[in-house]
C-alpha positions as CSV (number, residue, x, y, z in Angstrom):
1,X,-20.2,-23.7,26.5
2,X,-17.3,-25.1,28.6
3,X,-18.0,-23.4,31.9
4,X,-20.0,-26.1,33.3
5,X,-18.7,-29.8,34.3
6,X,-18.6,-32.1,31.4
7,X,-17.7,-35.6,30.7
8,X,-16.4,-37.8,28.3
9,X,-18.9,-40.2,26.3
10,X,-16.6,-42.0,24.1
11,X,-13.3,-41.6,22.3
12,X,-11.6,-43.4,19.4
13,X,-8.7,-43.6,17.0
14,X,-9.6,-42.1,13.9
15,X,-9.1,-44.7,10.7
16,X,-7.2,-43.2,7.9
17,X,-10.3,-42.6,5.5
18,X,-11.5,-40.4,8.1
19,X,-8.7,-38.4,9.2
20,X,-8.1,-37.8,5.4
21,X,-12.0,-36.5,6.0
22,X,-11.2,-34.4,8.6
23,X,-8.2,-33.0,6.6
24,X,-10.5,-31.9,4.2
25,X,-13.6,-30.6,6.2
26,X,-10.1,-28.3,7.7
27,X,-9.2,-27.3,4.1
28,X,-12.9,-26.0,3.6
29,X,-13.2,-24.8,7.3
30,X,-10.1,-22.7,6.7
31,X,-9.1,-21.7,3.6
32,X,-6.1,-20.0,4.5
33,X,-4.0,-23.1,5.8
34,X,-0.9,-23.9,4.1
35,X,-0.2,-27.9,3.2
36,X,2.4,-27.4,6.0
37,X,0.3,-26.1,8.4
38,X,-2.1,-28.6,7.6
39,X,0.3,-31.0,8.3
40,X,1.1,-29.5,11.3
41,X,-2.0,-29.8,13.1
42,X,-3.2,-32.7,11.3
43,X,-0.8,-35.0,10.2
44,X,-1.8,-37.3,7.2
45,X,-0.5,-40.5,9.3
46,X,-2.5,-41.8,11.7
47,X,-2.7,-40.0,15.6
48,X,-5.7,-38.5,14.9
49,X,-8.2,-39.1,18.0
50,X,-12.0,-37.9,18.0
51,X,-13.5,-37.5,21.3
52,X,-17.2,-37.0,22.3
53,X,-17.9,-35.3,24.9
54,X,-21.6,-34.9,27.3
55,X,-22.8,-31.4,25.8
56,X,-22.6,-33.0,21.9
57,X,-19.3,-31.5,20.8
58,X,-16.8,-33.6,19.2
59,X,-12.8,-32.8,19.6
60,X,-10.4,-33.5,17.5
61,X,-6.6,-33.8,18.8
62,X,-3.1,-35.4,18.1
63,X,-2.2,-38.9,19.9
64,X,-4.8,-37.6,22.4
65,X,-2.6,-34.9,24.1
66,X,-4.3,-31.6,23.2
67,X,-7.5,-31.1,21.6
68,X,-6.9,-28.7,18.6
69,X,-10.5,-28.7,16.9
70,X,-13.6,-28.8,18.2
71,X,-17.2,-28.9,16.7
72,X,-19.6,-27.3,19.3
73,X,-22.6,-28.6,18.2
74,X,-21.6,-32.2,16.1
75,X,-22.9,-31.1,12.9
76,X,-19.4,-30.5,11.6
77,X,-18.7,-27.1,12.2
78,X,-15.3,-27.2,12.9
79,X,-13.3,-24.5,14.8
80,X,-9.6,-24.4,15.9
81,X,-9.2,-24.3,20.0
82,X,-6.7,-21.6,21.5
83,X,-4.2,-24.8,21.2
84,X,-4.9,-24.5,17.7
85,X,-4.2,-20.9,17.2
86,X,-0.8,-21.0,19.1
87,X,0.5,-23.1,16.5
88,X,-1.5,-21.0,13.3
89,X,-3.0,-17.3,14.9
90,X,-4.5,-16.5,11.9
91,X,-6.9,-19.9,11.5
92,X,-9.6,-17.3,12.0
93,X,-10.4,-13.3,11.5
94,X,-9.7,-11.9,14.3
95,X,-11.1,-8.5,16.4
96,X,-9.1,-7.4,19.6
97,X,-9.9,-6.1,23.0
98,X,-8.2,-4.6,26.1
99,X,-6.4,-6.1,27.9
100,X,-8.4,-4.9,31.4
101,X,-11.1,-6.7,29.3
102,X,-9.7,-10.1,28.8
103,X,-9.8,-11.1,32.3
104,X,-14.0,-11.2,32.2
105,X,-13.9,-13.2,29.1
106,X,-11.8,-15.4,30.8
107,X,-14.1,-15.7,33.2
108,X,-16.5,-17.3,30.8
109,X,-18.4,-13.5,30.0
110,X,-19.7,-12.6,26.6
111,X,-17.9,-9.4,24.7
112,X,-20.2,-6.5,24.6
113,X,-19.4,-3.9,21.7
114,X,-18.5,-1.5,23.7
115,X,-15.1,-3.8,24.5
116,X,-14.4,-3.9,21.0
117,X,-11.3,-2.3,20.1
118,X,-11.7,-0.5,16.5
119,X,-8.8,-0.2,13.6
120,X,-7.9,3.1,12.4
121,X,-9.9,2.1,9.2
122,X,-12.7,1.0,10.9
123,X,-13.8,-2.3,11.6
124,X,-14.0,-5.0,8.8
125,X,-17.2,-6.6,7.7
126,X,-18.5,-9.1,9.3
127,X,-22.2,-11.6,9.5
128,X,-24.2,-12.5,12.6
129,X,-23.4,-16.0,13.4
130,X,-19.3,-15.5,11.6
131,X,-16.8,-17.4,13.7
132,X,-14.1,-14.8,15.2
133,X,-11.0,-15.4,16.9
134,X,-10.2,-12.8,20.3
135,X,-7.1,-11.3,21.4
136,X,-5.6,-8.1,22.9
137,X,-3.0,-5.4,20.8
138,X,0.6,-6.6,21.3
139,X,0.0,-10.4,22.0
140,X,-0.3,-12.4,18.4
141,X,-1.7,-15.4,19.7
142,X,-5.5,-15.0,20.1
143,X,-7.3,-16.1,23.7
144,X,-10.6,-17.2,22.9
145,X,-13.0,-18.2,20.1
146,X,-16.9,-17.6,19.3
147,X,-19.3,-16.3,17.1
148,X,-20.4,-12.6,16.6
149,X,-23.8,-12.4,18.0
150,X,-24.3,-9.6,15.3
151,X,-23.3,-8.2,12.3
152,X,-21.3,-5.7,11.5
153,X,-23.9,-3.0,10.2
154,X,-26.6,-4.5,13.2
155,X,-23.2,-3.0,15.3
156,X,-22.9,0.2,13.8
157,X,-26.6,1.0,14.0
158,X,-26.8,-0.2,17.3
159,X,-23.7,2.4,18.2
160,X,-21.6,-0.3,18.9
161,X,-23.7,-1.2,22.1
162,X,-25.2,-4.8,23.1
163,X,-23.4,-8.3,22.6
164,X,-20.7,-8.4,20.1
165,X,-19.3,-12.1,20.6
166,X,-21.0,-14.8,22.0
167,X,-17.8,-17.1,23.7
168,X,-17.8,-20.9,22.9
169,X,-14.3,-21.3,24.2
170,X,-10.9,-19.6,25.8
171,X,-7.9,-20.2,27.2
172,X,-8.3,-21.6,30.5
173,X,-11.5,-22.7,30.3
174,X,-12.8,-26.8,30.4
175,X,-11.9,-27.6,27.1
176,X,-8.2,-25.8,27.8
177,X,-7.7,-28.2,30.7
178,X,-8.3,-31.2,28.8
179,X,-4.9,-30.4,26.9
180,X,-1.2,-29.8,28.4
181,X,-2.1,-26.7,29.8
182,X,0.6,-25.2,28.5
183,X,0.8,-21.4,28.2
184,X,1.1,-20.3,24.6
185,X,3.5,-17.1,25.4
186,X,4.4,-15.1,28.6
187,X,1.2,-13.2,27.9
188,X,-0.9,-16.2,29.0
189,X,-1.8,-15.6,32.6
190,X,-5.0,-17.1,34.8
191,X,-6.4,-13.6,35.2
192,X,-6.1,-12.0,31.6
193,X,-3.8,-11.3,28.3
194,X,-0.8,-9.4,28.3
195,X,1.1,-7.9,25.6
196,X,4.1,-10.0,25.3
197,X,7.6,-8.7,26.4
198,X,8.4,-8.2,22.7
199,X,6.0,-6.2,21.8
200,X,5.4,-4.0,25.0
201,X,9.3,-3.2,23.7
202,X,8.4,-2.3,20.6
203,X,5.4,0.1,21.2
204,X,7.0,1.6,24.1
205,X,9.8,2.3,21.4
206,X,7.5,3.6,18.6
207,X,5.6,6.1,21.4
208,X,9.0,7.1,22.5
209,X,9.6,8.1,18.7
210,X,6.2,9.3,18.5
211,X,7.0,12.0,21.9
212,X,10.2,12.9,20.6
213,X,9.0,14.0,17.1
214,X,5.8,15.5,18.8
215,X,7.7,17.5,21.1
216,X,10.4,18.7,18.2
217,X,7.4,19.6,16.4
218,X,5.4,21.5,19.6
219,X,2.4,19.3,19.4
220,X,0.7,16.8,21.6
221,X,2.7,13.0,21.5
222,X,0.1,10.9,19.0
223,X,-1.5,8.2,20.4
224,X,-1.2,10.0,24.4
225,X,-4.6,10.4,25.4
226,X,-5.7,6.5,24.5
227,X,-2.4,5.9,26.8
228,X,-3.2,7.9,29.6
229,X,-6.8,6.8,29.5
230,X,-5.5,3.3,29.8
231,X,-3.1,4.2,32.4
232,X,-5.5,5.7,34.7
233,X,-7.5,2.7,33.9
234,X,-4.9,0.3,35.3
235,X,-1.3,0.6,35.8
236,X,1.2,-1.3,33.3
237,X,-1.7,-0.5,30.4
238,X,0.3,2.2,29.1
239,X,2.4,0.3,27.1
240,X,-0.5,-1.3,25.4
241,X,-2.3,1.4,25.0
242,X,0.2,3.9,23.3
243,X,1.1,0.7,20.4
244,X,-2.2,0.1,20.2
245,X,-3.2,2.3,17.2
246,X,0.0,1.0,15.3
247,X,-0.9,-2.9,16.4
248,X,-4.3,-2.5,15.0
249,X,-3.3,-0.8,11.8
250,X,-1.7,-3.7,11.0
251,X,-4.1,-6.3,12.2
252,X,-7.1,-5.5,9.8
253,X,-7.9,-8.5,8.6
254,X,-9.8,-10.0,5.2
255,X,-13.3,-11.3,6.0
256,X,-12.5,-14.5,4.2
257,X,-8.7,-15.5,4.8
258,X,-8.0,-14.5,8.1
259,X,-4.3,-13.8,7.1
260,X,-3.1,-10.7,9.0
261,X,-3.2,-8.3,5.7
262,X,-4.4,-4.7,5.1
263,X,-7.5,-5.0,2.9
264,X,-6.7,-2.8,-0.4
265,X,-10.1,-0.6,0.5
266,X,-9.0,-0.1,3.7
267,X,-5.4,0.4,3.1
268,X,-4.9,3.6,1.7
269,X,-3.0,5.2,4.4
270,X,-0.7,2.4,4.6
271,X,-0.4,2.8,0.8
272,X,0.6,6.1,0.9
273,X,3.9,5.4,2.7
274,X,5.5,3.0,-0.3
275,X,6.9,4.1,-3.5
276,X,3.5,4.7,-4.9
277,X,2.1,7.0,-1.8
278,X,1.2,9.8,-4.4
279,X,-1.6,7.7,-6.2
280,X,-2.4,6.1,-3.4
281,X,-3.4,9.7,-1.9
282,X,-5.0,11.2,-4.8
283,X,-7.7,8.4,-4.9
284,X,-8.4,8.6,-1.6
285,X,-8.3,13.1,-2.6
286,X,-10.7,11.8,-5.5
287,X,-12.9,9.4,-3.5
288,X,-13.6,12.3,-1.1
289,X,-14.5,14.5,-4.3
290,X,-16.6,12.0,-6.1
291,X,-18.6,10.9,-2.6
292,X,-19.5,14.8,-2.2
293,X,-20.4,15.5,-5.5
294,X,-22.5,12.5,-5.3
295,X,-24.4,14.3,-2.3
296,X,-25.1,17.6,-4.7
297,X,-26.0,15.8,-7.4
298,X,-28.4,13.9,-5.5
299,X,-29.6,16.8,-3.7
300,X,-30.3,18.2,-7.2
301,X,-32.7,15.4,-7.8
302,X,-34.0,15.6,-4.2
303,X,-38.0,17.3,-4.6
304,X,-39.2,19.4,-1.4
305,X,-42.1,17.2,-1.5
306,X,-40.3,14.1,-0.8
307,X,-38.9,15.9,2.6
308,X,-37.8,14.5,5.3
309,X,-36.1,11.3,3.7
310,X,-34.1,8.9,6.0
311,X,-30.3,9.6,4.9
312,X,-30.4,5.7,3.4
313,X,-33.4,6.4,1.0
314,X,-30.9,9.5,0.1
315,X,-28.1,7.1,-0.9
316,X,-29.8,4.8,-2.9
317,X,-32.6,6.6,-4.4
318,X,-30.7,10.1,-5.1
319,X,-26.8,9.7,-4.8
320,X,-26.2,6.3,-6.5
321,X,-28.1,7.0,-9.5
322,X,-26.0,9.7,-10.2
323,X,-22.9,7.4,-10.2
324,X,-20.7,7.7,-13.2
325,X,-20.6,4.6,-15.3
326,X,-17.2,2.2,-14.5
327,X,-17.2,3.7,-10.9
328,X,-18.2,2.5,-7.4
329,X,-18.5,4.7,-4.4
330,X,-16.5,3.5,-1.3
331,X,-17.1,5.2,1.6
332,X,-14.1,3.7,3.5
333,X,-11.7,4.7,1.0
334,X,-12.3,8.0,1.9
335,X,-11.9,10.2,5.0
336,X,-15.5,10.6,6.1
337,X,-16.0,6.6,6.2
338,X,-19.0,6.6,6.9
339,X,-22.2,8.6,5.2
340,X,-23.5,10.3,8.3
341,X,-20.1,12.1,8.7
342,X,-20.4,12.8,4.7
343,X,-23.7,14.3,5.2
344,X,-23.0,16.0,8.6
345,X,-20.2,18.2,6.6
346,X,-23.1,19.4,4.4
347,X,-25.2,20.3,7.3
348,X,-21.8,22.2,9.2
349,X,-21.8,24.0,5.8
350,X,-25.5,25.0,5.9
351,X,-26.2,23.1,2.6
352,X,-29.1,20.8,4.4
353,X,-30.5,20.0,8.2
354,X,-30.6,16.9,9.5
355,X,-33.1,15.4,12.1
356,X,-33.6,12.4,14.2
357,X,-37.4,11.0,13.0
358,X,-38.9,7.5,14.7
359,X,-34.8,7.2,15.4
360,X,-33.9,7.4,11.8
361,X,-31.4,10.1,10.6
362,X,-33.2,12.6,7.7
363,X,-32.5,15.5,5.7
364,X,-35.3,17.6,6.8
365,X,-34.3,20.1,4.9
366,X,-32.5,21.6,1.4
367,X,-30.7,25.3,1.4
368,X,-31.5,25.5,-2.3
369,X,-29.5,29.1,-2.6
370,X,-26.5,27.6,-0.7
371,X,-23.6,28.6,-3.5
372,X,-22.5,25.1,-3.5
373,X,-26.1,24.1,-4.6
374,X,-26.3,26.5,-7.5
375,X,-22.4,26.5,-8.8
376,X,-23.0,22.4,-8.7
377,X,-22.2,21.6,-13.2
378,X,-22.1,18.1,-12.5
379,X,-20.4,14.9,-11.3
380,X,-16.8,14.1,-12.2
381,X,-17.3,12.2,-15.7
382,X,-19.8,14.4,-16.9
383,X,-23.0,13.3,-15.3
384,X,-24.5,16.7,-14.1
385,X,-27.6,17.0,-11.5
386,X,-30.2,17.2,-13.9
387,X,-28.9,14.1,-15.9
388,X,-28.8,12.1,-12.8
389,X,-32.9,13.0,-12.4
390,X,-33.6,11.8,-15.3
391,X,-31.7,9.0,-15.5
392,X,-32.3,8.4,-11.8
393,X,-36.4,7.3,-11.4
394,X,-36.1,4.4,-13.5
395,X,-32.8,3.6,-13.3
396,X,-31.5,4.1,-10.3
397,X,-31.4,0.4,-9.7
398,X,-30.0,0.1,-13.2
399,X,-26.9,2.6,-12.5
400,X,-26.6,0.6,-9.0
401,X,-27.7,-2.8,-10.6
402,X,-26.1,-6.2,-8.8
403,X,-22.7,-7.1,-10.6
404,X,-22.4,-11.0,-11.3
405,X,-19.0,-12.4,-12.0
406,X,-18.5,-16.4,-12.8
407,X,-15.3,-17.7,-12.2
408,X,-13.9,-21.8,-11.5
409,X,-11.8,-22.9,-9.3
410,X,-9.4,-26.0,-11.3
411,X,-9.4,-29.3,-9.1
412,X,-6.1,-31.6,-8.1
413,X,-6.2,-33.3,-11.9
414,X,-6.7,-30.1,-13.2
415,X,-4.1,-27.7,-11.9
416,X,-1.1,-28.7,-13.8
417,X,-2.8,-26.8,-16.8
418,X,-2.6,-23.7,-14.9
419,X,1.2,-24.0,-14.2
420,X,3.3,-22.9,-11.4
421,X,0.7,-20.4,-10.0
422,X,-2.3,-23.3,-10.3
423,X,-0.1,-25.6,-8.2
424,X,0.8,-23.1,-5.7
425,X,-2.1,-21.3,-5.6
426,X,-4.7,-24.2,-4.9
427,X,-7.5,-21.8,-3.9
428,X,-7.8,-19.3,-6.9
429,X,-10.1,-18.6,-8.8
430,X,-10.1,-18.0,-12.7
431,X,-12.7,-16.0,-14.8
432,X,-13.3,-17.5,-18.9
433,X,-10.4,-15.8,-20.4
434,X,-8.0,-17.0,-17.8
435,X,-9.2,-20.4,-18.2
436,X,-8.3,-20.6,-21.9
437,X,-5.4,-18.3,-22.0
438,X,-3.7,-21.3,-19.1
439,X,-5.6,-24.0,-21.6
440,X,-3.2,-22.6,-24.5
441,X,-0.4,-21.9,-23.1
442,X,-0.5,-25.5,-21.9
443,X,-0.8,-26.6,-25.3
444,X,1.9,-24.6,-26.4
445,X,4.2,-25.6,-23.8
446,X,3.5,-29.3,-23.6
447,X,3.8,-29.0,-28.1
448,X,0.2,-30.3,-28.5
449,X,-0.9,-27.4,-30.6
450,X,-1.4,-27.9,-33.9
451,X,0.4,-25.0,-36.1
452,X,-3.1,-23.1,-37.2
453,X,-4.1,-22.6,-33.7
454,X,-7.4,-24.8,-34.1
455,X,-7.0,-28.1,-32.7
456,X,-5.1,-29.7,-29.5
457,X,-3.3,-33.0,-29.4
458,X,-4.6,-34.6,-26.2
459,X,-1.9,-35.6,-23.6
460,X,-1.8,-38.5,-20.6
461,X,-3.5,-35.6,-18.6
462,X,-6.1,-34.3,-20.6
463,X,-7.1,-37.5,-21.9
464,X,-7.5,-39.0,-18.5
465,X,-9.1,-35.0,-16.8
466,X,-11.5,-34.2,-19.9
467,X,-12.6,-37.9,-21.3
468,X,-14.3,-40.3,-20.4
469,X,-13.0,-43.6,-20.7
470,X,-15.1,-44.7,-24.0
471,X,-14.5,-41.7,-25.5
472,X,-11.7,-39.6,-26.8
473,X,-8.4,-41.0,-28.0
474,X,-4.9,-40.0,-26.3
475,X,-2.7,-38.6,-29.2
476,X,-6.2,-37.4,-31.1
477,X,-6.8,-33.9,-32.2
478,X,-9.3,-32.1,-30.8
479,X,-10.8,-28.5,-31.7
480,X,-9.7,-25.9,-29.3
481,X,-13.6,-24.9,-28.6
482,X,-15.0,-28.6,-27.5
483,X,-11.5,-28.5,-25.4
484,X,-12.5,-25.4,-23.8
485,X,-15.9,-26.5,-23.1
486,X,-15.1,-29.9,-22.1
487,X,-12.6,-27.8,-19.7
488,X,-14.9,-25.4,-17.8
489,X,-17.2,-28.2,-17.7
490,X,-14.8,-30.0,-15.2
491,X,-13.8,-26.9,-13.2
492,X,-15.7,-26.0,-10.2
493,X,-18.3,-22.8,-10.9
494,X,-18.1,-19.9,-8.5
495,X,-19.7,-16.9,-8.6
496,X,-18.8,-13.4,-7.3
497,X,-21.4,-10.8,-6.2
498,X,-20.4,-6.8,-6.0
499,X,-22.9,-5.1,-4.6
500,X,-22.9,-1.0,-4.0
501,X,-23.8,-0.8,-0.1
502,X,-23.8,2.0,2.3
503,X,-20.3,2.0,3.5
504,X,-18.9,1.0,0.0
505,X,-18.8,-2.1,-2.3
506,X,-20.5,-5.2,-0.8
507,X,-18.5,-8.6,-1.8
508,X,-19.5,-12.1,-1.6
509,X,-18.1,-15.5,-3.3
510,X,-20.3,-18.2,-3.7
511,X,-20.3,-21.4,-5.5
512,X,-22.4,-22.8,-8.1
513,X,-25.1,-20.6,-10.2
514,X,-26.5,-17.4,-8.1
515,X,-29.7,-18.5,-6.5
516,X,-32.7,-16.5,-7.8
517,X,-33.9,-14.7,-4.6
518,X,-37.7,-16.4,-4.1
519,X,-40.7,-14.1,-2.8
520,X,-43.7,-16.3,-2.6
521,X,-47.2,-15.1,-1.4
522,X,-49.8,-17.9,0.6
523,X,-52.3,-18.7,3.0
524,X,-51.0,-20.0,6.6
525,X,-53.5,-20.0,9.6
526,X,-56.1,-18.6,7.6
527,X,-53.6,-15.5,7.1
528,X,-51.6,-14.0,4.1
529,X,-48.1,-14.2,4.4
530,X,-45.3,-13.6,2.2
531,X,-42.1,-15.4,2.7
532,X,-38.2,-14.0,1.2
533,X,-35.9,-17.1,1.0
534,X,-31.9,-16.7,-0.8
535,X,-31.5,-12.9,0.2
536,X,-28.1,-14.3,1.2
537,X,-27.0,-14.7,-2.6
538,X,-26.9,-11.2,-3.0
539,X,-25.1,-10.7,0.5
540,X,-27.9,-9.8,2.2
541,X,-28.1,-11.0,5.8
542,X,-31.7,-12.2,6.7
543,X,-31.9,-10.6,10.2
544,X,-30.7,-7.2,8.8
545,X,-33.5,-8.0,6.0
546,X,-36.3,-8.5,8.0
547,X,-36.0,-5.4,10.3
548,X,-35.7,-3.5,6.7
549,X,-39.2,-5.4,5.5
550,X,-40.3,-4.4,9.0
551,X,-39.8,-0.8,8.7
552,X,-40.9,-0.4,5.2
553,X,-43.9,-2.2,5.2
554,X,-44.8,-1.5,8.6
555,X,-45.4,-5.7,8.9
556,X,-44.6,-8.0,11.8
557,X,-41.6,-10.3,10.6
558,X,-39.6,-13.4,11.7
559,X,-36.7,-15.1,10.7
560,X,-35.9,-19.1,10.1
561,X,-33.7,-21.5,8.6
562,X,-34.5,-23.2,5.2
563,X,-34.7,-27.0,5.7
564,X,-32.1,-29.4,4.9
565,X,-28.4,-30.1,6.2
566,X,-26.9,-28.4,3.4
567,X,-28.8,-25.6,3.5
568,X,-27.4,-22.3,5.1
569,X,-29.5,-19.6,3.6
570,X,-33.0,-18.0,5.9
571,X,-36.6,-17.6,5.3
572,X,-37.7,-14.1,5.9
573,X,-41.6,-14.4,6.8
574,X,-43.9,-11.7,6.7
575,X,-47.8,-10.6,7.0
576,X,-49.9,-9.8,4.1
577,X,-49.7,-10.2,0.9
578,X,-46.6,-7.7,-0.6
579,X,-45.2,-9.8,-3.4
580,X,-45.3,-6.9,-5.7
581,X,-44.2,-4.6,-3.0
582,X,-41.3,-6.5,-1.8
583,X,-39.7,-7.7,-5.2
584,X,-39.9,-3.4,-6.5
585,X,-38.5,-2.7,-3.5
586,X,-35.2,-5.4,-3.9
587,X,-34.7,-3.9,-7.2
588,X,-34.7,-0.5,-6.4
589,X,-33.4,-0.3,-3.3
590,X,-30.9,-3.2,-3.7
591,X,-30.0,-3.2,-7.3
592,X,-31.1,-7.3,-8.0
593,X,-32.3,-7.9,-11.3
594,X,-35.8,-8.6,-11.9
595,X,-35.0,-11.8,-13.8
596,X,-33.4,-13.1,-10.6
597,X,-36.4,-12.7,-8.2
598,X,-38.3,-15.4,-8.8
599,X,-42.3,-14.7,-7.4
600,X,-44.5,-17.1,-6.7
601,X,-48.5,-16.0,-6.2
602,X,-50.8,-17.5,-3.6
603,X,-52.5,-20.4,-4.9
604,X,-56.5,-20.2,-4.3
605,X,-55.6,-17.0,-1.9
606,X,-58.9,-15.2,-1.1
């Protein structure tokens, strides 16, 4: 959005109500900052300048040197500029690219999938529309920002082909020049992004390592052919290329911080290297167990009749029913990572055959005689293959069923309750018993508790936190449950969703109550439609949601935004009336509950 002239409409000092505004807005933008990096970019006295510019974005810098925020469409969207990420890298999630490749993004060019560089555990998850930071293996400073123009299981359907991220800005560009100009690191040049001296060093080192014990060893150097591939590509890529595997492994980063940590799922390798590297491995040993027992026992359940079944309807129909209770299948904390490569070791064994049908993967067929079929007693826990049919049908969705978990995050007044950690820790989150296991040992420590445990003295704090000012007396004794009431009343309500999805369990952290999904059937131009709003509460992204609908119900679809400025969530609209039809098909498929679907029939509908 900066590759074409632009100008300035207007800019101003900001007034210290609003800078402490836009402190906050960067707080909720970015939920990773530290109070002193906060500080750093956006210090709490004064120097704070907004500029609005011709194409409706609004930048925010420091004394009007270099712009290190910028809202790209004015609705306060905020996201850091590359001036931004020098001072704090890991402001936003990052992916990585080649460096050969940086030099078109430069050039103001989209990122196509294909130019997506992947971590040994695959990549991590991400929604259409998620802001991503961009930068090549060996340079930490990322070199542009955007938005992925899809998500991460649109990508891996897609075979990693099409647009990946949609660029809003990069170093270089407009919106670069209106700063110092200054290069971030030595990697920084006009024509693309180069490892810095430092790290070149340091991967050239590890593949020299890596050669040396290869060659003591008589086998190939790890990591050669992605080097010599790069080499032939362009000369001086070598260096990049051999530390690139070793980079990435330890640049996964967490869909929500953006701090440069190994997610725990995804981490088992790493795992395996500390003191603890013996569990570590046997649950990833176990994970592969359980995830191909799953397959038998679901090919157990599996009736000729219902052949040729796409391998998703397999998953959640046949292999999470038979699930043992207190356990969750994660694909990625096993070797196959994903369930094609589970299923295609079935069909290399001649257990099942798998076919391509309307470009859908099925199991056509079932080797009922195979010996792994008939010596199959059961899944690990004690759920055999018949058990699973029978608890399967009816409650598959049941065995796979949505898992809602409240929690509250303590605000400013609050925190001293929660001690050292809630003062440090401003961004946890507590569940119930957390919240009144802090509330007592408050109590205890501050010598309010009465000696039988069933009444609080209130303090300065609570008095001034829990009470309103005509009520409640400082120095009163108060029973322990109103305190506790009165106390999660005051903290913020989140909630968490885990969800069983087909490369493992599906998290999302929301706050307030879950919104009831809402499938309503009506008459619009003399049509029926039926329209899916809040799929998003369940971690469900809309445009993933309506090709779903599309395929299943063989109905024309289309996707929009709900109405209002506070709204984020999408209306899924589709023809014909398939209320019915669309809420059995969430629960099944999906797991929701049928208390939160909330249907609403036509009115008057012929």
């Amino acid at each position: 959005m900066f590759k074409k002239n632009i100008s300035i409409s207007s800019t101003h000092q900001l007034s210290g109500k609003d800078g402490k505004e836009l402190r906050r807005s960067a707080l909720k933008a970015f939920p990773s900052l530290s109070e002193e990096q906060l500080t750093a970019l956006l210090p709490g006295k004064g120097g704070l300048v907004q500029t609005k510019l011709s194409n409706r974005c609004i930048l925010y810098s420091l004394d009007g040197v270099s712009p290190l925020f910028f809202d790209p469409d004015g609705r306060g969207n905020l996201l850091p500029t590359v001036y931004a990420l020098a001072l704090v890298p890991t402001l936003l999630p990052r992916i990585h690219t080649w460096p050969e490749v940086s030099g078109k993004v430069l050039g103001g060019a989209d990122l196509f999938l294909q130019g997506v560089l992947q971590p040994p555990g695959g990549l991590p998850d991400f929604l259409a529309g998620s802001a991503r930071s961009l930068a090549v293996p060996g340079n930490p400073i990322p070199f542009a920002v955007g938005k992925m123009a899809v998500s991460k299981q649109e990508a891996l359907r897609e075979g990693m082909k099409g647009r990946g991220l949609t660029l809003l800005h990069c170093y270089g560009d407009l919106l670069w020049q209106m700063g110092d100009k200054a290069a971030p690191n030595e990697g920084f040049t006009a024509s693309r992004i180069n490892p810095t001296e430092a790290a070149e060093a340091e991967a050239a080192g590890a593949a020299q390592e890596g050669d040396d014990a290869a060659a003591a060893a008589g086998a190939a150097p790890a990591g050669g052919e992605a080097a010599g591939a790069a080499a032939a590509r362009e000369p001086g890529a070598a260096a990049a290329a051999a530390g690139a595997a070793t980079q990435l492994g330890s640049l996964q980063l967490t869909e929500e911080g953006g701090n440069s940590s190994v997610k725990p799922a995804e981490g088992v390798a790493a795992a395996g290297t500390s003191n603890g590297g013996d569990a570590a491995a046997a649950a990833a040993i176990d994970m592969d167990a359980l995830l191909e027992a799953a397959v038998l026992a679901g090919l157990q359940t599996l009736k000729t009749a219902d052949l040729p079944i796409q391998t998703s309807d397999f998953y959640t129909k046949h292999m999470l029913p038979a699930k043992p209770e207190g356990t969750m299948y994660d694909l990625k904390q096993s070797k196959y990572k994903k369930l094609g490569k589970l299923l295609d070791k079935f069909e290399k064994d001649k257990v099942i055959t798998q076919k391509v049908v309307r470009k859908q993967d099925c199991i056509s067929a079932v080797d009922r005689s195979h010996p792994a079929y008939t010596s199959f007693a059961g899944m690990p826990g004690g759920r055999a293959g018949g058990g699973a049919s029978t608890s399967g049908r009816g409650g598959g969705a049941g065995s796979s069923k949505v898992q809602i978990e409240y929690c509250y995050k303590a605000p400013s007044s609050l925190r001293p309750v929660f001690g050292e950690a809630g003062l440090k820790e401003k961004e946890r989150l507590y569940n119930e018993e957390e919240v009144c296991t802090a509330l007592a040992a408050y109590a205890a420590a501050q010598g309010l508790a009465a000696p039988d445990g069933r009444s609080v003295r209130v303090d300065h704090l609570l008095q001034g936190a829990l009470f309103n000012k005509k009520e409640g007396q400082e120095g009163a004794a108060v029973p322990v449950a109103d305190l506790r009431r009165r106390l999660l009343g005051k903290l913020q309500l989140h909630h968490r969703i885990l969800r069983q999805g087909e490369q493992g369990v599906v998290e999302a952290l929301r706050k307030g109550q879950v919104k009831p999904i809402i499938i309503s059937a009506e008459r619009r131009f003399g049509r029926n439609i039926t329209t899916v709003s809040h799929v998003e509460s369940f971690a469900l992204a809309a445009d993933e949601m309506a090709g779903v609908f599309q395929r299943k119900f063989q109905t024309s679809c289309s996707v929009t935004k709900l109405p209002g400025k506070e709204e984020k969530d999408h209306e899924i609209m589709m023809q014909g009336d398939l209320l019915k039809q669309v809420a059995a098909f969430l629960t099944e498929q999906y797991g929701i509950p049928k208390e939160l679907l909330e249907l609403k029939p036509a009115k008057g509908g012929k």
